[in-house]
C-alpha positions as CSV (number, residue, x, y, z in Angstrom):
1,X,-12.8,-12.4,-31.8
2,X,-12.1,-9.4,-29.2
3,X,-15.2,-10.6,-27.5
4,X,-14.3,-14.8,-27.3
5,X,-10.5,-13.4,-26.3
6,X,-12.0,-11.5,-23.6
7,X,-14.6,-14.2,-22.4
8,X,-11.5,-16.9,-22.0
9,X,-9.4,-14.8,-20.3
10,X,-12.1,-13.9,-18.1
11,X,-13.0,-17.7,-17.8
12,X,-9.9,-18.2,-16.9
13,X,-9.7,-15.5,-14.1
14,X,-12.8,-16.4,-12.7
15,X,-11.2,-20.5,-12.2
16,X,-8.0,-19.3,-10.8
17,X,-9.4,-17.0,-8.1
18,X,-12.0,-19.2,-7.4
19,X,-9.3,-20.9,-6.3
20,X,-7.0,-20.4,-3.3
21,X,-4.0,-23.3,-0.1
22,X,-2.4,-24.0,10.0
23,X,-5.8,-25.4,9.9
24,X,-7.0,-21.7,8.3
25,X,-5.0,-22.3,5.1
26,X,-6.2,-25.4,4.7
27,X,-9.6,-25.0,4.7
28,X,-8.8,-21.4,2.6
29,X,-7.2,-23.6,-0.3
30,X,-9.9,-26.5,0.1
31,X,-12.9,-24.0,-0.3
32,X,-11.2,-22.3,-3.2
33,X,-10.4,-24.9,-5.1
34,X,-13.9,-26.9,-4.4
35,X,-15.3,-23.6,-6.4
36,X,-13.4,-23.5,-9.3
37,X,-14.3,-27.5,-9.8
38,X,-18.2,-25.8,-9.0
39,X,-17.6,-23.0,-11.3
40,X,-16.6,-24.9,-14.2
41,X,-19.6,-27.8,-13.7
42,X,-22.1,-24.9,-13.3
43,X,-20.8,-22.3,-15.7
44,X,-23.6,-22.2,-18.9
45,X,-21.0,-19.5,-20.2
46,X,-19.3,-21.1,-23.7
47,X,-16.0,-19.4,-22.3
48,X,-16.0,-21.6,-19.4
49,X,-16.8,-24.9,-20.5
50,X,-13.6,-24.7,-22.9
51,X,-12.0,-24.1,-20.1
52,X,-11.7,-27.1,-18.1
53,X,-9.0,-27.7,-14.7
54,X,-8.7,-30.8,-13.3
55,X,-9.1,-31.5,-9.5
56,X,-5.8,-31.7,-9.2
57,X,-4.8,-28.7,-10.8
58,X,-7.6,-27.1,-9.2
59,X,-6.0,-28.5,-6.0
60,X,-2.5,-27.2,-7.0
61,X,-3.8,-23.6,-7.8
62,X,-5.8,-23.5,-4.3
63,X,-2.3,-24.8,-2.7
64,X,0.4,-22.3,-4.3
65,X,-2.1,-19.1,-3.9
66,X,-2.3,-19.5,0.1
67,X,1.3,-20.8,0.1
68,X,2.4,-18.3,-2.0
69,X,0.4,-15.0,-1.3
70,X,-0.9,-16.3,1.9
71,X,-4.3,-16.8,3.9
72,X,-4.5,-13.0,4.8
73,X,-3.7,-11.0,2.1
74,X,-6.1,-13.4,0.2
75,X,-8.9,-12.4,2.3
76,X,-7.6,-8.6,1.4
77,X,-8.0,-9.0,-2.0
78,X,-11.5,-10.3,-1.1
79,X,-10.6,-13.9,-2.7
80,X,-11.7,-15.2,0.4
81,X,-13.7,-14.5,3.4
82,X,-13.1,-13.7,6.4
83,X,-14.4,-17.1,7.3
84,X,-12.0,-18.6,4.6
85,X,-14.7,-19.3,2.1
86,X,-14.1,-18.9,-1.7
87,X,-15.5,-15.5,-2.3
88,X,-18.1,-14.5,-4.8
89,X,-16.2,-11.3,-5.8
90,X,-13.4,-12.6,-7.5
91,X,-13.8,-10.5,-11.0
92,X,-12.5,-7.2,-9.5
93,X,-9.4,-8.5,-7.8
94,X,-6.5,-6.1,-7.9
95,X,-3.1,-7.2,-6.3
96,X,-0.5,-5.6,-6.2
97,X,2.5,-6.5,-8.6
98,X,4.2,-9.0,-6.5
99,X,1.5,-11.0,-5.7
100,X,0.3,-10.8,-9.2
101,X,3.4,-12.2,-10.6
102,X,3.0,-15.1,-7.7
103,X,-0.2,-15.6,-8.9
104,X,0.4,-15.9,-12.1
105,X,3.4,-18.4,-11.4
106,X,1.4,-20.6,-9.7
107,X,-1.2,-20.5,-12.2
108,X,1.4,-21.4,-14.7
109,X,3.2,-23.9,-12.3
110,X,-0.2,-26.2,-11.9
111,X,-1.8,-26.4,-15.4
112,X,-0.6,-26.0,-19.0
113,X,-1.9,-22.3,-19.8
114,X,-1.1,-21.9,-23.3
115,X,-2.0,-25.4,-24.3
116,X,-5.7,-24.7,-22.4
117,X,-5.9,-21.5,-24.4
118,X,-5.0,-22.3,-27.4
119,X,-7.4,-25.4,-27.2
120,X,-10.3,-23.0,-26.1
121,X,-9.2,-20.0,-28.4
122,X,-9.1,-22.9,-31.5
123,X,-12.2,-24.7,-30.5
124,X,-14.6,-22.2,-30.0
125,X,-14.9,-22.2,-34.0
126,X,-14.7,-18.6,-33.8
127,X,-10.9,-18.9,-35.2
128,X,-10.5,-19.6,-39.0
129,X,-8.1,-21.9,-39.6
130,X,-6.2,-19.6,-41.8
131,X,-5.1,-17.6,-38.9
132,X,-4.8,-20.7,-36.0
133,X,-1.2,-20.9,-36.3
134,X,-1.0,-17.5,-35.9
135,X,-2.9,-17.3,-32.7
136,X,-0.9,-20.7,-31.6
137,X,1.9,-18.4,-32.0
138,X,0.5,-15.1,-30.2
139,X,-0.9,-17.4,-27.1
140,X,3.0,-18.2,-25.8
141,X,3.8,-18.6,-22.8
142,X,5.2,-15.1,-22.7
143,X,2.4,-12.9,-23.8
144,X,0.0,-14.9,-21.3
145,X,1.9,-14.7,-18.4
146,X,2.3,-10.8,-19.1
147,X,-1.8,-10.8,-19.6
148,X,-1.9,-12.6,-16.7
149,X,-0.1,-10.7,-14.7
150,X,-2.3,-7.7,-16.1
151,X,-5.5,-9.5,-15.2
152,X,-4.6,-10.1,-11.7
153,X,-3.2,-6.2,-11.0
154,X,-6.9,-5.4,-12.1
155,X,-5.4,-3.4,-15.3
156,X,-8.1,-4.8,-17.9
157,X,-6.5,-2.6,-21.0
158,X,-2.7,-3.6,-20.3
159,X,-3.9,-7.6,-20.0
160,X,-6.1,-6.7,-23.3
161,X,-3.3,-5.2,-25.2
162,X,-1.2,-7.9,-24.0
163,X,-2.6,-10.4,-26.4
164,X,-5.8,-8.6,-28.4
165,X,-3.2,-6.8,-30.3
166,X,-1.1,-9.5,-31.1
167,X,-4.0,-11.6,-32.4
168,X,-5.7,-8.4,-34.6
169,X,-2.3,-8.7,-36.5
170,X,-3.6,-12.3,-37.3
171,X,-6.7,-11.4,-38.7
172,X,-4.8,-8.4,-40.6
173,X,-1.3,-10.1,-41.4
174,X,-0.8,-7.2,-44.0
175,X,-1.7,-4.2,-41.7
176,X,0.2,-2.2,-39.9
């Protein structure tokens, strides 16, 4: 379970910052989002094909992320290139807390993120049923923007406790 919680939410990173919105920002956010529509045709990773954005969220994302953290500091966080192409290096991204937060509220703002993670989490067959309102529950639209968040400041174990806890206690509804 810790391992398909942690291939999702890497999934998901890997669409969102494949995705990024003067003539510079333009082509920034067309690039970007042209590779998370790429990413998710090409991805053999299970992860990935549960996760699925349409062009127009895709577009959306690519949109709000130059609008909202901008062309430059995109290109900081190595999101883009210096020639305003989607990077390759978008895995290791560490913003600060600001942007994160704008990143994550875009994210939020152009697709349904709890109803694409629960689909993905409950699909994946690796979710008994027992315990899928449970996890319904846990993947709110609070914890995931909090993981989120996490992902996008680079801190791995806050983003993991954010919801890996929460969804332990729903294999073990009697511990703790």
């Amino acid at each position: 379970m810790k391992k398909t919680l942690a291939a999702v939410a890497a999934a998901a990173l890997t669409l969102t910052l494949s995705s990024c919105g003067s003539n510079d920002d333009a082509d920034a956010s067309k690039a970007l989002s042209a590779s998370i529509m790429k990413s998710q045709k090409s991805s053999s990773d299970n992860a990935s094909s549960l996760l699925s954005l349409k062009q127009k969220e895709a577009d959306c994302i690519g949109n709000g992320l130059v609008d909202k953290i901008g062309t430059d500091q995109l290109k900081k966080y190595k999101m883009l290139t210096s020639d305003n192409k989607a990077s390759k290096d978008v895995t290791s991204v560490k913003m600060s807390a600001g942007d994160a937060k704008k990143a994550t509220d875009v994210l939020f703002g152009c697709t349904d993120v709890p109803g694409m993670m629960n689909k993905a989490m409950t699909s994946s067959g690796q979710v008994p049923a027992a315990m899928q309102d449970c996890v319904k529950k846990t993947l709110n639209e609070t914890s995931l923007r909090a993981m989120f968040t996490h992902v996008f400041t680079g801190d791995e174990a806050a983003a993991r406790k954010d919801l890996v806890e929460p969804m332990m206690k729903c294999a073990q509804p009697n511990a703790g």
